[in-house]
N, C-alpha and C positions, 0 to 999 in steps of 0.2 A: 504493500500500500504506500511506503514511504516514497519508493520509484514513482509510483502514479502520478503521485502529490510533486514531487519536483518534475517533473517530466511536463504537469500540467501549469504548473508556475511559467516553469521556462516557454516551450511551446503554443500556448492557445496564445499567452500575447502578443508573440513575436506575430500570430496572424493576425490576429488582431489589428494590430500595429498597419501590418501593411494591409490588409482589408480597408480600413477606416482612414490612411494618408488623405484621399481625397477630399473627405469630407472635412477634417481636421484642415488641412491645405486652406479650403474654404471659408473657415472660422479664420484661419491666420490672416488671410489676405483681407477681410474685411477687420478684424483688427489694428492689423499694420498701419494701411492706407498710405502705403509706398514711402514709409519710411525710414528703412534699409534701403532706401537705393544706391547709397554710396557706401553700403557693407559688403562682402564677399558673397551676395546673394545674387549676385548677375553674373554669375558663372553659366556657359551656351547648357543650360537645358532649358527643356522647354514649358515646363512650371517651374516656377522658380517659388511660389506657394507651396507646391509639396515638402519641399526641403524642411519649413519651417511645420508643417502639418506633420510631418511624422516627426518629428521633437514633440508637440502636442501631444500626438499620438502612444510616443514612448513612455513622456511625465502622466501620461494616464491612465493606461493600461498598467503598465509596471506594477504605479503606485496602488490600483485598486487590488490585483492578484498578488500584489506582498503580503498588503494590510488583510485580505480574506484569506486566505491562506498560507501566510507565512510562519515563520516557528518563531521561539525566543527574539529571534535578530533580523525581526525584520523592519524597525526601525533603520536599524543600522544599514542595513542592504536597499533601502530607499534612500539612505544620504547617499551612499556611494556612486550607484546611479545617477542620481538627480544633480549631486555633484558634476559627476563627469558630463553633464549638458549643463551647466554651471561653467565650467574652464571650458567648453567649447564656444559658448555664447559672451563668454565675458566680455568680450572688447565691445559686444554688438550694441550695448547701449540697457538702460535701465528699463526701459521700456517696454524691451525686447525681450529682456530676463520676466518679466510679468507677463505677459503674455504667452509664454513659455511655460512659466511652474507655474500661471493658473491652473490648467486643469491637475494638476496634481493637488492641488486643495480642494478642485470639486471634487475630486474622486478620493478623497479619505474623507470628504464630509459622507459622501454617497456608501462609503465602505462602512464607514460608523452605523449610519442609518441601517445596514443592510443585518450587521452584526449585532445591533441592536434588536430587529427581526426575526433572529434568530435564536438569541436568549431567550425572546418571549416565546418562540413557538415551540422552544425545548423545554420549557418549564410545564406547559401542557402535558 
């Protein structure tokens, strides 16, 4: 069962992750409102939204299948990640960093909430 359990950590969100770029892409770009234009974001592809959507997508997923399923350390295993798009984004501006590790705030609100659902439906 412990295989499942990391197997399902790692795994579901890394499709996730890329399932969902698009859409996250899309929250990014009406967030932004082109202002990374003069960051490393105009590299020739051809969304330059998704780049920033799957960051979105990473600080979200991650964070909700840590915080639901993680062990003792998964505090800890959410800094390090969230970290690491932290030094990847630093230079990019404060802004950017917010838009960024929001959804990792909605998604340990949404993880609480979920976890919270779930105390009460075991107490039953």
């Amino acid at each position: 069962m412990k295989f499942f359990k990391k197997l399902l950590i790692i795994a579901f969100p890394i499709i996730l992750i890329i399932v969902c770029t698009p859409f996250f892409g899309y929250l990014y770009k009406i967030m932004s409102a082109e202002r990374d234009s003069g960051s490393f974001f105009i590299w020739s592809i051809k969304h330059p939204e998704y780049f920033g959507g799957f960051f979105m997508a990473y600080a979200f997923f991650l964070t909700t299948f840590f915080i639901l399923f993680g062990g003792k350390k998964k505090y800890i295993w959410i800094v390090v990640f969230l970290g690491l798009e932290f030094l990847f984004f630093y230079d990019a501006g404060t802004m950017l960093l917010l838009i960024l590790l929001g959804p990792a705030v909605v998604a340990w609100l949404i993880a609480q909430v979920v976890l919270i659902i779930k105390k009460k439906i075991s107490k039953k």
